[in-house]
N, C-alpha and C positions, 0 to 999 in steps of 0.2 A: 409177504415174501419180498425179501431185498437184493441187490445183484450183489453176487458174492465176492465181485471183485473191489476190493476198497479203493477208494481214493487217496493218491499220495497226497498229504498235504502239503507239502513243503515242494513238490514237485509243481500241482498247481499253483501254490502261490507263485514262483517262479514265472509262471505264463501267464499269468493273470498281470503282476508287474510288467512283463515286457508289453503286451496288450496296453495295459492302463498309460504305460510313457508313448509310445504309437497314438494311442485317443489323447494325449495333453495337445503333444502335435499338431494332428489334423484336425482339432477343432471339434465340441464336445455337443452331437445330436444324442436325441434322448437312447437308443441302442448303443451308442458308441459309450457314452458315459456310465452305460450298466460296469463298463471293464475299470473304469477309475473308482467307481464306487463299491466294485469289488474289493479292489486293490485297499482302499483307505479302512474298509470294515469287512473283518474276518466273518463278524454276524452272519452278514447280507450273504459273501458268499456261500457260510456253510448252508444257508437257506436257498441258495440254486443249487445246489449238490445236492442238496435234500429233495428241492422238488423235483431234479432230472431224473435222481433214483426212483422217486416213489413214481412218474412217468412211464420209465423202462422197464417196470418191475408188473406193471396191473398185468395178469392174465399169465404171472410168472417172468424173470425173467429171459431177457433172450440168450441164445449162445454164442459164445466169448467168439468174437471176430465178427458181429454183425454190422452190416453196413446200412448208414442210417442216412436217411434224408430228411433234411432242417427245411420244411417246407413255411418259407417267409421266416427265416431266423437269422434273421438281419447281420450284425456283425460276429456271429457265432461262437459266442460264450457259451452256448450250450452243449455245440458241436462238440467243444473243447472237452470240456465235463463229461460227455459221451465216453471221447474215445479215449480219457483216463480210468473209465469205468468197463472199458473192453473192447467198445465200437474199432473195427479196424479203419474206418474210414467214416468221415461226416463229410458229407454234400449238404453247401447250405444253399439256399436257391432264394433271391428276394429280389424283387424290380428296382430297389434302393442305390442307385448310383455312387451317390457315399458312403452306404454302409460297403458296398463290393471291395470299390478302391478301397479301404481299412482292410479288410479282412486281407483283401490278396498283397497287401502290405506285410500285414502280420504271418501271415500262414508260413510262408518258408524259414520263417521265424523260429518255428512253432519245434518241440523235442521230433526226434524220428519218427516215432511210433504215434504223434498227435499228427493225423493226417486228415486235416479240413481245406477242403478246396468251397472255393466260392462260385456262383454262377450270377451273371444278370441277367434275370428270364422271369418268365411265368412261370408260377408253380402248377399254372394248369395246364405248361405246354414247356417240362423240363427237358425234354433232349432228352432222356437217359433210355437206357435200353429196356426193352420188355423183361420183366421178374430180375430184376437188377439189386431190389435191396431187400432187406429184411426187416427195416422198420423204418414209418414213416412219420416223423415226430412233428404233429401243429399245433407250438406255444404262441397262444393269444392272436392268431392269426387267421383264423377262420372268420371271424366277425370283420376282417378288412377284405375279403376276396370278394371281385363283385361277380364271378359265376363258379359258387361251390360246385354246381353239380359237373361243372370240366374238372375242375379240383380232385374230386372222390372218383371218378371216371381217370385221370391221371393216376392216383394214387393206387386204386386198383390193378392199372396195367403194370407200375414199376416194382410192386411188389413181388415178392417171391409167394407161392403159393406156401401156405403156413403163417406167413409174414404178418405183420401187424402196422394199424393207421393207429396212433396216439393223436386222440383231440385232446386240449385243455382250454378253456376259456371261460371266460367270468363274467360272457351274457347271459344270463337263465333269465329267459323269457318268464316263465313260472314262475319265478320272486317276482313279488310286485313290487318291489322295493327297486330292486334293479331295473327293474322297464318302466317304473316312474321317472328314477335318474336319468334312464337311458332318454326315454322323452324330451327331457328337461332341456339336456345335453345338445339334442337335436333341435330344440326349438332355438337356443343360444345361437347356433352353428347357422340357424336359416334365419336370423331377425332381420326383416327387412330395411333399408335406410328410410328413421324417420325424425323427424325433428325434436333432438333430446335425447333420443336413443338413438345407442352406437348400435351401426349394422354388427349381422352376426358373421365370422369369418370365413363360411363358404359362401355364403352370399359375397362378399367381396370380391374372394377371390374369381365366383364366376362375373363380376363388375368390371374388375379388372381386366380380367382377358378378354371380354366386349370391345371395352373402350379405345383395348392396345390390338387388336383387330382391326375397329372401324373405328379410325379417331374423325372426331366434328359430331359423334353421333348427337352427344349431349348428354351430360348427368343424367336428365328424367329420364331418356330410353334405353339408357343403359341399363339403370335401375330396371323397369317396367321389365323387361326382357332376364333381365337374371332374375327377378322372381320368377320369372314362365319357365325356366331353364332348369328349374331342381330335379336332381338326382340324375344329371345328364354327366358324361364325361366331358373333359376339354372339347376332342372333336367333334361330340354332337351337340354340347352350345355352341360351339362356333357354324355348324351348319345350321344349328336349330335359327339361331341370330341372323342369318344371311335371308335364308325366308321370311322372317321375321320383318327383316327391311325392304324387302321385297311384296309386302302386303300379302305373305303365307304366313298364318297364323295358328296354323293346323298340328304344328310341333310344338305343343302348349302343356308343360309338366309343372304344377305348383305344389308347395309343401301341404300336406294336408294331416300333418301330425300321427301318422301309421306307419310312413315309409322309414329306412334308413336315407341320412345325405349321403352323398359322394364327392370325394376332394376330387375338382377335376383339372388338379394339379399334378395330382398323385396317382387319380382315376382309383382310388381306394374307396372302400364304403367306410363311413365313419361308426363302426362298436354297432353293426346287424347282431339283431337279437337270436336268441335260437327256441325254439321247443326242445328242450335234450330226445324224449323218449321222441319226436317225431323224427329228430335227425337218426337218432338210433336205425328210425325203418327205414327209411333212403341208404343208408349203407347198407343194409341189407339187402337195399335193391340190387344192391353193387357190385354183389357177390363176395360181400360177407357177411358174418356176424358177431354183429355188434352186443358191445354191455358198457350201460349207461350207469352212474357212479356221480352221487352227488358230491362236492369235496367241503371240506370246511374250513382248515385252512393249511398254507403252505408253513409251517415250522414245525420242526423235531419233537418236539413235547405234543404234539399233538399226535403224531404216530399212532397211539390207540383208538384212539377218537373219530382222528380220517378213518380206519377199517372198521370201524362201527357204524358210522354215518354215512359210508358208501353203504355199507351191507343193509340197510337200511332204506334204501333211496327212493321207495316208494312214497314213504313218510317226510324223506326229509330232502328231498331235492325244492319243494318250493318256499324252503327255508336257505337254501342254499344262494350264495351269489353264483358261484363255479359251479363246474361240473367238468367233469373227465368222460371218454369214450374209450373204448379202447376195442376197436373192430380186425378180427381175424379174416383174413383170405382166406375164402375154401382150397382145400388142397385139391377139386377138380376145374377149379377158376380158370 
């Protein structure tokens, strides 16, 4: 089932162009350049139309004027897509500095009836009112949150009782394809500085913030100390480091190839893998219930196939990269 209300195309294209010359402008991060690469290839966009649909649509979809929150949807091209497809309003909500300034650039921009407001916050401490919306959309952004369980605990409370939490994300734990990648990925991200090999780039950057903290430290203890330092945020290598140089060595976290890193730039996790069917039972805890939905892939011709290979998911989720949720609030929540 698909949301019956169509997409103007010629209407979108129109916001998509004003979006896409707004991102020439301010300078092109990978969110912000989703709108210029809409802009230049009709493909790609009818391919996020497609996959916003087939997002709003799992479990039926919602009714015309629902209000949606873009929970980590950075500069809000999806929001857009929402609320040409019915949404009366999209709240997008991301700790993204740059992606904010864009959006709230763009947004009064934006037709009457496309009403997306921005916020810089946490998604797992959005400000918004208890049973406030009716659907809680998280594109590829679950695998960046470093405490889902305030995330789902959030998202539970702002929803409307009925309402609905849309996951999509393209960590399945279960492919072993993916959590090899996923590995790999992570081993690159933490390679320690050694002679011939380029360090890896969260190690860096928690090198960097050592060095520009406590300058005279020294290369080696710089180094020594951001290896003890993984998976910490900015503030806690910078405390972890202070004891550290103080002969407390008792805040001691090294990569040992299981964990997720974390940019402690960004204080983001870098692509946390999931078990779909275990996160299923955590929302559950949540007070709702969840249905877990392997995907296969995001384009149009594949339409039959996605509702085969969801319906299927028993068999074919650890064939899967993705995977969908898509979790109801009880109506006595």
């Amino acid at each position: 089932m698909t949301l019956t209300r169509r997409v103007d195309d010629r209407k979108l294209g129109r916001l998509v162009r004003l979006g896409a010359e707004e991102a020439r402008r301010s300078g092109e991060g990978e969110a912000i350049s989703r709108w210029v690469t809409a802009d230049e290839n009709p493909i790609y966009l009818r391919r996020l139309v497609y996959h916003v649909s087939g997002l709003l649509s799992l479990n039926g979809p919602p009714r015309h004027g629902f209000a949606l929150l873009d929970a980590g949807g950075g500069s809000g091209l999806l929001s857009v897509i929402a609320c040409l497809m019915g949404a009366s309003r999209g709240i997008v909500i991301d700790t993204n500095r740059h992606l904010m300034d864009f959006l709230l650039a763009v947004a009064p921009r934006l037709a009457p009836d496309v009403r997306v407001e921005g916020y810089l916050r946490d998604v797992a401490s959005t400000g918004l009112p208890d049973a406030s919306v009716d659907v809680v959309l998280c594109n590829e952004a679950l695998s960046h949150m470093l405490d889902v369980e305030r995330f789902l605990d959030e998202a539970g409370r702002v929803l409307r009782p009925g309402g609905r939490l849309v996951i999509s994300d393209s960590n399945n734990e279960t492919n072993p394809r993916v959590r090899r990648d996923r590995i790999k990925e992570w081993e690159r991200f933490e390679r320690p500085a050694r002679e011939g090999c380029e360090a890896g780039e969260l190690f860096i950057k928690r090198r960097d913030l050592i060095e520009a903290r406590f300058p005279g430290i020294g290369a080696e203890t710089a180094c020594e100390i951001a290896t003890a330092t993984f998976g910490m945020t900015g503030e806690q290598v910078m405390e972890a480091a202070s004891l550290w140089l103080r002969g407390d060595r008792r805040e001691v976290s090294r990569y040992d190839g299981t964990r997720c890193p974390i940019d402690p730039i960004s204080n983001q996790c870098a692509d946390r893998l999931f078990r779909p069917y275990e996160l299923g039972r955590r929302l559950n805890r949540h007070g709702m219930r969840a249905s877990v939905r392997a995907h296969f892939a995001t384009v149009p011709p594949y339409r039959a196939l996605n509702g085969l290979w969801g319906a299927m998911s028993p068999l074919t989720l650890h064939l899967s990269r993705a995977f969908r949720i898509v979790a109801v609030k009880e109506m006595s929540a």
